[in-house]
C-alpha positions as CSV (number, residue, x, y, z in Angstrom):
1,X,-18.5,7.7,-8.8
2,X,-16.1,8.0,-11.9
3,X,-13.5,10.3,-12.1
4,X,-15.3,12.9,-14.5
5,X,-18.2,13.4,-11.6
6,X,-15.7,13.5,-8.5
7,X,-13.6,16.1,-10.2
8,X,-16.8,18.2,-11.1
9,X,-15.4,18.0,-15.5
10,X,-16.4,20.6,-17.9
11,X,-18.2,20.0,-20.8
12,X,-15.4,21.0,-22.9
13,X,-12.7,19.8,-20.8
14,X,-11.2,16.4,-21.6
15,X,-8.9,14.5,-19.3
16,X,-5.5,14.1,-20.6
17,X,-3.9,11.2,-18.4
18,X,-4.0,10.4,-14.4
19,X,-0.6,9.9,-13.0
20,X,-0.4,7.9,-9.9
21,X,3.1,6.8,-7.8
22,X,5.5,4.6,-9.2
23,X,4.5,1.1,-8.0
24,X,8.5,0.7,-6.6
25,X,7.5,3.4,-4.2
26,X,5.5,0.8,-2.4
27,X,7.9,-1.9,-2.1
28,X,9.2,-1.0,1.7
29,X,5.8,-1.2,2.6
30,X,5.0,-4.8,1.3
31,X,8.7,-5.7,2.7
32,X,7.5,-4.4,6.2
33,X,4.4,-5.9,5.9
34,X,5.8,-9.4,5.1
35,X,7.6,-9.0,8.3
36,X,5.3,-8.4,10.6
37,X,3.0,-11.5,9.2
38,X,6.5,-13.5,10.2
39,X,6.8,-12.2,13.8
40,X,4.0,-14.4,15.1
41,X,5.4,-17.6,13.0
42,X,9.3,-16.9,14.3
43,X,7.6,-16.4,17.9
44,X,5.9,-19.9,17.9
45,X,9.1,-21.5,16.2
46,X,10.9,-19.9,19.2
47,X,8.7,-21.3,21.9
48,X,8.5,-24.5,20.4
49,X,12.3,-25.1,20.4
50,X,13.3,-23.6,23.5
51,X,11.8,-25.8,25.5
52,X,9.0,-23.3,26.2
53,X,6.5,-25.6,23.9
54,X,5.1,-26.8,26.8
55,X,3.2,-24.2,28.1
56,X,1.6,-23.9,24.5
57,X,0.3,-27.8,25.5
58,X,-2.2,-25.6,28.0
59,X,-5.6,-24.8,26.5
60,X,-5.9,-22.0,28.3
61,X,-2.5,-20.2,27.0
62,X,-3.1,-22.1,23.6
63,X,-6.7,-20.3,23.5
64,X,-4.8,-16.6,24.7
65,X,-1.9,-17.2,22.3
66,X,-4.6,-17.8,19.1
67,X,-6.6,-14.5,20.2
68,X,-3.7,-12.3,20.5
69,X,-2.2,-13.8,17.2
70,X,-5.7,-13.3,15.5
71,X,-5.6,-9.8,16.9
72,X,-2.1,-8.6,15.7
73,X,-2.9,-10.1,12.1
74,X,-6.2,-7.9,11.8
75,X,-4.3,-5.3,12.7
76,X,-1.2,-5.4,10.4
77,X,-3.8,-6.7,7.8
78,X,-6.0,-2.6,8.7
79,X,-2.7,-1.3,8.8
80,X,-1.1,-1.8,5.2
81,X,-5.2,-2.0,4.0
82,X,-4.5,2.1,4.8
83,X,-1.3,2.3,3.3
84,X,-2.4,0.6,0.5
85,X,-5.4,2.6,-0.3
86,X,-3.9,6.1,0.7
87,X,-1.3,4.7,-1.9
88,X,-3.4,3.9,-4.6
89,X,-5.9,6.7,-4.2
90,X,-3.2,9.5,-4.7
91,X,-3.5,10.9,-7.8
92,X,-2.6,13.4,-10.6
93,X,-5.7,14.3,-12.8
94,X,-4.1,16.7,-16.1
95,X,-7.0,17.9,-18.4
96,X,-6.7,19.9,-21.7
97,X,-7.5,22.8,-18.9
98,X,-6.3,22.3,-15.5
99,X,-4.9,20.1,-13.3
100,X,-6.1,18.3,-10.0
101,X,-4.1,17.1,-7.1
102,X,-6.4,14.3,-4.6
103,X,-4.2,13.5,-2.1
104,X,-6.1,10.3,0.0
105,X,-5.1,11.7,3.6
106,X,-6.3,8.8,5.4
107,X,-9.5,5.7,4.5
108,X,-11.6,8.7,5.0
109,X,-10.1,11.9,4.4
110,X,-9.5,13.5,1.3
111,X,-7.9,16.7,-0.1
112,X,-8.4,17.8,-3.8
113,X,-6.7,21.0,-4.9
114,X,-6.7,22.0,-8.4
115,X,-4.6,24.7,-10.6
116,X,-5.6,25.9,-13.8
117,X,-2.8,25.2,-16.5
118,X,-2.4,28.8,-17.8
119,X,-1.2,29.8,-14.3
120,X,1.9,27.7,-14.4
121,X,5.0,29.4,-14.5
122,X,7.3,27.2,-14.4
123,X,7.6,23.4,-13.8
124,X,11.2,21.2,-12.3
125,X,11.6,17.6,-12.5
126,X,14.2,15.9,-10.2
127,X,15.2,11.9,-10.1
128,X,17.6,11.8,-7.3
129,X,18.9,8.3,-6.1
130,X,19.8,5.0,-7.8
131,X,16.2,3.7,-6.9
132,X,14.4,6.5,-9.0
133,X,17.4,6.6,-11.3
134,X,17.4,2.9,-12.1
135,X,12.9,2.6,-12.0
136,X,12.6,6.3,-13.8
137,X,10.6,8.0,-11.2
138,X,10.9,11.3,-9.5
139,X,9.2,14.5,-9.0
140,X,7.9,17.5,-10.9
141,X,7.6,21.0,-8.4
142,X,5.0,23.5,-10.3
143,X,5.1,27.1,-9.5
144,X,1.9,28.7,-9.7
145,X,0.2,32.1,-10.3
146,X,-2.7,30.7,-8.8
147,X,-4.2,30.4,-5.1
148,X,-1.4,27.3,-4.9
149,X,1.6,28.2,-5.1
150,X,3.7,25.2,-5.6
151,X,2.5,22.0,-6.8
152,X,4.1,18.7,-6.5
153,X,4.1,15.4,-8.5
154,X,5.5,13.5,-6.3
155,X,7.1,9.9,-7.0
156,X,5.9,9.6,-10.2
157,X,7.0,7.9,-13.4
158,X,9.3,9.3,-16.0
159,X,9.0,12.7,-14.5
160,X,10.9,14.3,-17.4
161,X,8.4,13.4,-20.0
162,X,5.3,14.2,-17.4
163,X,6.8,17.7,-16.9
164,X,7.4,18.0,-20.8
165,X,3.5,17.2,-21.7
166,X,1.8,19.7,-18.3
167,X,4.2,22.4,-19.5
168,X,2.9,21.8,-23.3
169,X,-0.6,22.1,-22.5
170,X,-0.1,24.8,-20.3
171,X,1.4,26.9,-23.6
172,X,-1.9,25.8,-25.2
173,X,-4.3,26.8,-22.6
174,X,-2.3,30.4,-22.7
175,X,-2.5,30.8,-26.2
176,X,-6.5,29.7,-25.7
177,X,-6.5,32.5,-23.0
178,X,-5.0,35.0,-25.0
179,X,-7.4,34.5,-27.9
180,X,-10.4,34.8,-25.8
181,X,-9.0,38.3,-23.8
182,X,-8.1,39.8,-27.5
């Protein structure tokens, strides 16, 4: 399924960009990730030095010890699978005519709300932090006349210049508007 059939794209409309989250945003997921692969590892080296090695010598406990380590590592491996693909499914869709927000909820839940640009009153960007000051990434806070009030870009990269190009092409979409109701 492309893009252009999941967001239902009119003949005339033509997708402008698709803004996802700055990739630093995921960083403290990999880090925690990376982690939890070690706990197993710094658990045998443990046992194995403390004297406690000997019990791993059983093939019984060996056998138990290989099972629940399997076990753990599918399930950190699930875990940041989901993180990873909520992450990279978010996205920003900005057309020459409205805008779409599909927020991946979970592997199987998704949420796609859309606004069109000539109902935007007013956009903010805000980069708070040395992180986003440092990487250029922040968020841009929509206000709406629409059914949405408030949109959000959230996390993205160089918000300024993001909020600069929606809040152009919402001042063409007016004037468009404008020209088809006179």
């Amino acid at each position: 399924m492309t893009i252009g059939e999941m967001i239902k794209q009119k003949p005339y409309e033509k997708i402008e960009c698709t803004v996802r989250r700055h990739p630093i945003t995921f960083l403290p997921y990999i880090i925690i990730f990376l982690i939890l692969l070690a706990i197993p590892i710094g658990l045998y080296w443990l046992l194995n030095n403390s004297g406690l090695g000997s019990y791993l010598q059983n093939q019984i406990i060996f056998t138990a010890a290989v099972l629940l380590a399997s076990i753990y590592y599918l399930s950190v491996i699930l875990f940041f699978y989901t993180y990873f693909v909520t992450f990279y499914l978010d996205m920003w869709i900005v057309t020459n005519d409205r805008l779409l927000d599909i927020a991946q909820d979970s592997l199987f839940s998704r949420t796609v709300a859309e606004v069109d640009l000539y109902q935007i009153q007013d956009a903010t960007s805000e980069v708070k932090g040395f992180f986003p000051s440092v990487f250029n990434y922040g968020n841009i806070s929509l206000q709406t006349a629409g059914a949405i009030p408030k949109f959000s870009f959230k996390n993205i990269s160089n918000p300024d210049a993001m909020r600069q190009k929606v809040l152009d092409l919402s001042s063409e979409d007016k004037k468009y508007h404008e020209n088809q109701h006179s």
